[in-house]
N, C-alpha and C positions, 0 to 999 in steps of 0.2 A: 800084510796088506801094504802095498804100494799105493804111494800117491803119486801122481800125474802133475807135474806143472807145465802150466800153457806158456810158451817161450815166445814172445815179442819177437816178431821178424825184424823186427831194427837193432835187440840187444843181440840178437844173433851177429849181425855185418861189425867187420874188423875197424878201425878206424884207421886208414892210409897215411902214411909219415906224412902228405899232403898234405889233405885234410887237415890233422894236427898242424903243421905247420902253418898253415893258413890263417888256423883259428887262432895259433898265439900271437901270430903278427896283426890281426884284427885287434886284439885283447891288448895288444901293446898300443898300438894306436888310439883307442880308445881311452888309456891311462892318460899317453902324451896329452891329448884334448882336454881330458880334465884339470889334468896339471895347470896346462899353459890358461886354462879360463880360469882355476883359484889364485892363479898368483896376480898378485897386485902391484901393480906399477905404481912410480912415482907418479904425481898429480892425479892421483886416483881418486875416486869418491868411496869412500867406507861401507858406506849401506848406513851412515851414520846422519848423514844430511849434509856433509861436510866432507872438502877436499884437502888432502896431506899433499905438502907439496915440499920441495925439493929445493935448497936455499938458493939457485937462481931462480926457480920458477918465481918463490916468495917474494925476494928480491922484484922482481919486476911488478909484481901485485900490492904490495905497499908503495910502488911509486905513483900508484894512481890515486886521483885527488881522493877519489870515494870510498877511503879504506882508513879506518882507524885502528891503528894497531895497540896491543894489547898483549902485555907479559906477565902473567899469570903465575910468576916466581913470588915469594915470600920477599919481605920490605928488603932485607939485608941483601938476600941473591941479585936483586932489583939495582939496589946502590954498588955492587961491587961492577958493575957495568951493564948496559942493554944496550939494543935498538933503540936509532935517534927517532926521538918523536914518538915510543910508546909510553904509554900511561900502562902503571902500573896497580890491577886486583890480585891477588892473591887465591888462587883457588881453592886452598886447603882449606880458609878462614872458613865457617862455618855460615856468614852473611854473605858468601860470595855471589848468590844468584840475584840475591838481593842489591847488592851496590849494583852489579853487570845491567841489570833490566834496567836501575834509576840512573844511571852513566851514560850509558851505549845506546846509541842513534839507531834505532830500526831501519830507517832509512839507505843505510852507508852496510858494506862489508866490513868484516872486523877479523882480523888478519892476529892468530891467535900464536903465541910462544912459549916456552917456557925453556928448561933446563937441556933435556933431552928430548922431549917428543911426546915423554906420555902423560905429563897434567895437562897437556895443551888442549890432548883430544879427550881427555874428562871436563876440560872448560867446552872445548867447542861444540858437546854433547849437550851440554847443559843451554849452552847461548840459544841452537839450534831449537832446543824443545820449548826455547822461549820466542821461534820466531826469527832468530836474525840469520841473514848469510855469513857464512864462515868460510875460512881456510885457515889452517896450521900449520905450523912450519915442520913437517916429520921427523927432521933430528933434532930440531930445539936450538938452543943460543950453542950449545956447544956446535954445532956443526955449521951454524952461523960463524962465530972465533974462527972455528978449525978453515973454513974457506977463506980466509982472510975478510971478511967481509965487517965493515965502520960500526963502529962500539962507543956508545958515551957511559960516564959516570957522570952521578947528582953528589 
C-alpha cells in the first residue's frame, strides 16, 4: 500500500540566494534595532523612577540650589572622604528607609552616591518607592576621585 502525500506548492519553490540574502540582511537589521533600543546610555532613566548619570552630568545636578545630596556609603567609607555638602545614610543599615523618609525633603531632588554605582541605585530604588525625585551617580565616588573631581574629609 502507498501512501500519497499532498505537497504544498510553496514547500515545492527553491528559495534564491536573493531571497536568502535579503532575509538575512532584514534579520540583521532587525537585531541592530534591538540592540541599539536595549542599550542604555548615560543619564538614562532605569525603568526604575530614577536617572543614572555620568560624573559631569552629576556634577552639574548637585550644583542646583534644589538638590540634597546624599552618600549612602557606611560611617567609615563616608569619613575617609565624599562629596562637599552630602549628608551621610548608610544603606546597608537596616533603618535606612526609615532615617531617608524622616531626613529628606520631598520637596527637593536627592542626588544619590555611593562607592561604585550599585548601593546608590538600591538607595535610589527605595527613596523612589517612597515618593522622592532622584538621580545617582552611575560610577559612584570612585569615578567621581577618578575624574578628578573635589572631595572633603570629616
Amino acid at each position: 500500500m502507498k501512501f500519497r502525500t499532498k505537497r504544498h506548492p510553496i514547500s515545492l519553490r527553491r528559495t534564491t540566494g536573493k531571497t536568502k540574502g535579503a532575509s538575512h540582511i532584514v534579520l540583521l537589521i532587525c537585531m541592530a534595532i534591538c540592540v541599539l533600543l536595549s542599550c542604555q546610555t548615560q543619564n538614562r532613566s532605569n525603568g526604575e523612577g530614577f536617572k543614572s548619570l555620568s560624573v559631569q552630568e552629576y556634577e552639574k545636578a548637585i550644583g542646583k540650589k534644589n538638590v540634597v545630596r546624599l552618600d549612602v556609603r557606611t560611617a567609615k567609607e563616608f569619613a575617609e572622604g565624599h562629596i562637599e555638602g552630602a549628608m551621610n545614610i548608610d544603606v546597608l543599615k537596616s533603618d535606612f528607609e526609615k532615617k531617608a523618609t524622616a531626613t529628606l525633603p520631598k520637596n527637593k531632588t536627592i542626588a544619590v552616591n555611593c562607592r561604585s554605582g550599585k548601593r546608590s541605585k538600591t538607595a535610589a530604588a527605595i527613596l523612589v518607592k517612597n515618593g522622592y525625585r532622584v538621580v545617582e551617580l552611575d560610577s559612584g565616588y570612585n569615578g567621581w576621585t577618578n575624574a578628578g573631581k573635589k572631595t572633603v574629609k570629616e
